[in-house]
C-alpha positions as CSV (number, residue, x, y, z in Angstrom):
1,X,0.0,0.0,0.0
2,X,1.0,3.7,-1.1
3,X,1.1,5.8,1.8
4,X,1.6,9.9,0.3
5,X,1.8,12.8,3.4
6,X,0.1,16.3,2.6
7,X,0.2,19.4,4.1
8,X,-3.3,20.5,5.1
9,X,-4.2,24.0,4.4
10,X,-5.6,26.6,6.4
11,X,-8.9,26.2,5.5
12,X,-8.8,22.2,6.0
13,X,-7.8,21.6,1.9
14,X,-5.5,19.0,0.5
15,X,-4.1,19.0,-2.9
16,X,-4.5,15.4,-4.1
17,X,-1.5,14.9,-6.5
18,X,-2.2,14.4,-10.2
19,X,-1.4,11.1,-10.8
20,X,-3.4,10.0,-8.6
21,X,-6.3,12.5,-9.9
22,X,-5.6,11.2,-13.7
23,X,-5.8,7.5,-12.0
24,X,-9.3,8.2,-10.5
25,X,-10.7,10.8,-12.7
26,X,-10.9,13.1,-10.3
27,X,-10.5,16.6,-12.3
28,X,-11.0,20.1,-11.2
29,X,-15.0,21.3,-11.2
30,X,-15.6,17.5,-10.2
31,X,-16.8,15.9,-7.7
32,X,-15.6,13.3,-5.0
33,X,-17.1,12.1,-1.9
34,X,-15.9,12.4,1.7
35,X,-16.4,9.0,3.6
36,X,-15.8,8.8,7.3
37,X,-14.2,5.4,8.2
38,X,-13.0,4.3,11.5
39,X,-9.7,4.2,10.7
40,X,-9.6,7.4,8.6
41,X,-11.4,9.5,5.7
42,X,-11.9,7.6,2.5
43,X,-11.9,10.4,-0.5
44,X,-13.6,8.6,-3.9
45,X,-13.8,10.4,-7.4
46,X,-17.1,10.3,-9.0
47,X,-17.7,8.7,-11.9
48,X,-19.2,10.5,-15.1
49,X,-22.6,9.8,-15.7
50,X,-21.9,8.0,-19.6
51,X,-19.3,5.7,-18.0
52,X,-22.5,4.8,-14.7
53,X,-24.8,4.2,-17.6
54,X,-22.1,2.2,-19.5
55,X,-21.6,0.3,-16.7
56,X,-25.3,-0.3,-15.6
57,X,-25.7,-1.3,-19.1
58,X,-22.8,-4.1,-18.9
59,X,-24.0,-5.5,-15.5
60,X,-27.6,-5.9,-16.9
61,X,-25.8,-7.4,-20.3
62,X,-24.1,-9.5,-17.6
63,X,-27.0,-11.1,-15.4
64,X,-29.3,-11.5,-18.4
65,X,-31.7,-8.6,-17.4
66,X,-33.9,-6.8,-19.8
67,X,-33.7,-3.1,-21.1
68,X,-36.4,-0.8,-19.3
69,X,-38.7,0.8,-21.1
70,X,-40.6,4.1,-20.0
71,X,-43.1,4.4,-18.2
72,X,-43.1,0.9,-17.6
73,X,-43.2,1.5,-13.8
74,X,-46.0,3.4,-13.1
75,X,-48.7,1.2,-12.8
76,X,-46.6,-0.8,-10.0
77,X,-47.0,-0.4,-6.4
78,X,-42.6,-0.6,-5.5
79,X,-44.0,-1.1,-2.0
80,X,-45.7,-3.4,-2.2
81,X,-43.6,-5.5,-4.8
82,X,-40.4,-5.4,-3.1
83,X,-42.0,-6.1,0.3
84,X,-40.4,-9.2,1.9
């Protein structure tokens, strides 16, 4: 495991080095999230929303599951069909 030290700023800010910011797609505008762990702070870039769909996409492809078509949910209770 890569262990990097930073200097925290004054107002609490890091500066995440760029290659690991190319390696994560973590570019400047974006996003990442904060996660509170026991044993730290986990930081996580945030995917793009085409490469989410492109996944999502894949992972159906993968189980066998069926395209969704509009509308298709609003005649069903999700209540009531994912009650266990």
């Amino acid at each position: 495991m890569v262990r990097l030290r930073l200097k925290v700023g004054p107002k609490g800010q890091i500066v995440i080095p760029k290659p690991l910011r190319e390696a994560y797609g973590i570019r400047e505008g974006g996003v990442v999230f904060a996660e509170p762990r026991e044993d730290g702070v986990l930081i996580q870039g945030v995917k793009r929303p085409d490469e989410v769909v492109l996944w999502i996409r894949e992972r159906r492809r993968s189980v066998g599951g069926e395209e969704g078509r509009l509308g298709e949910l609003a005649e069903v209770d999700l209540e009531e069909e994912f009650r266990v």
